[in-house]
C-alpha positions as CSV (number, residue, x, y, z in Angstrom):
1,X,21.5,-34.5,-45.8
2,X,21.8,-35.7,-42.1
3,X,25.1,-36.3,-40.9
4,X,25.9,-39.6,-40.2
5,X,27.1,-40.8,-36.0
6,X,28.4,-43.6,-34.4
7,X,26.1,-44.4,-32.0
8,X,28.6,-46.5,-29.8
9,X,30.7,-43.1,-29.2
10,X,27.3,-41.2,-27.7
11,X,26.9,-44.5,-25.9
12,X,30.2,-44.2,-24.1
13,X,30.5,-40.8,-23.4
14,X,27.0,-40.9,-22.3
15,X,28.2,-43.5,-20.0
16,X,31.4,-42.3,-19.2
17,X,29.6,-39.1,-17.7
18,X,26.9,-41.3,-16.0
19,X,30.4,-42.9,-13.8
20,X,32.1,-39.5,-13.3
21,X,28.6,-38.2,-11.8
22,X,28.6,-41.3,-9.6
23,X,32.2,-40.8,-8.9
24,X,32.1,-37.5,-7.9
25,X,28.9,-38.5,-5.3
26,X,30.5,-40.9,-3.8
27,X,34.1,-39.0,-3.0
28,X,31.3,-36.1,-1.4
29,X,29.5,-38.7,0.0
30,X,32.4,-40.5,1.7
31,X,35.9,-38.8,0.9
32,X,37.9,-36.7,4.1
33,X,39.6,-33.5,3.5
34,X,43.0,-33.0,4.5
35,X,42.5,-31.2,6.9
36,X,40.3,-34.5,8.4
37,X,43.3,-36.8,7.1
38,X,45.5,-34.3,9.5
39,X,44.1,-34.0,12.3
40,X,43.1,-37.9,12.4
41,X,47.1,-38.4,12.0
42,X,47.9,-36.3,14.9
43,X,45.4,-37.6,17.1
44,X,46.9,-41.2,16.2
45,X,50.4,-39.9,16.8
46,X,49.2,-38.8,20.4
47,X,47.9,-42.1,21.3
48,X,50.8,-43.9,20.4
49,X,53.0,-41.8,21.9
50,X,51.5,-41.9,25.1
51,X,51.5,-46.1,25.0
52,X,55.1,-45.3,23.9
53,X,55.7,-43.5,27.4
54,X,53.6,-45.5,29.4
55,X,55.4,-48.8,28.9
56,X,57.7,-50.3,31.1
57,X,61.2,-51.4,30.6
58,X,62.7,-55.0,30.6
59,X,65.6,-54.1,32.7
60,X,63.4,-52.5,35.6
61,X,61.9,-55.6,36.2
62,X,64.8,-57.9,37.5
């Protein structure tokens, strides 16, 4: 005799694997490593240190 499933749970795990596929696409497809997330920091760090030093002060002016 055939052992009787719940088709619902096939349903959902099927689906649940369909999203973690698609999940896992889309960080490759669009995620940064850290080493990315890093280096982008640094560069931004730069930048704003070197508006930092380039402004001028209030009291020079008067």
């Amino acid at each position: 005799m055939a052992e009787i499933v719940n088709l619902n749970k096939f349903r959902k795990a099927r689906a649940k694997a369909e999203e973690a596929k698609r999940a896992s696409e889309n960080r490759a497809k669009h995620g940064r490593t850290k080493a990315q997330k890093s280096k982008e920091e640094l560069e931004r760090e730069k930048m704003r240190d070197a508006l930092d030093q380039a402004k001028r002060d209030e009291s020079e002016r008067t």
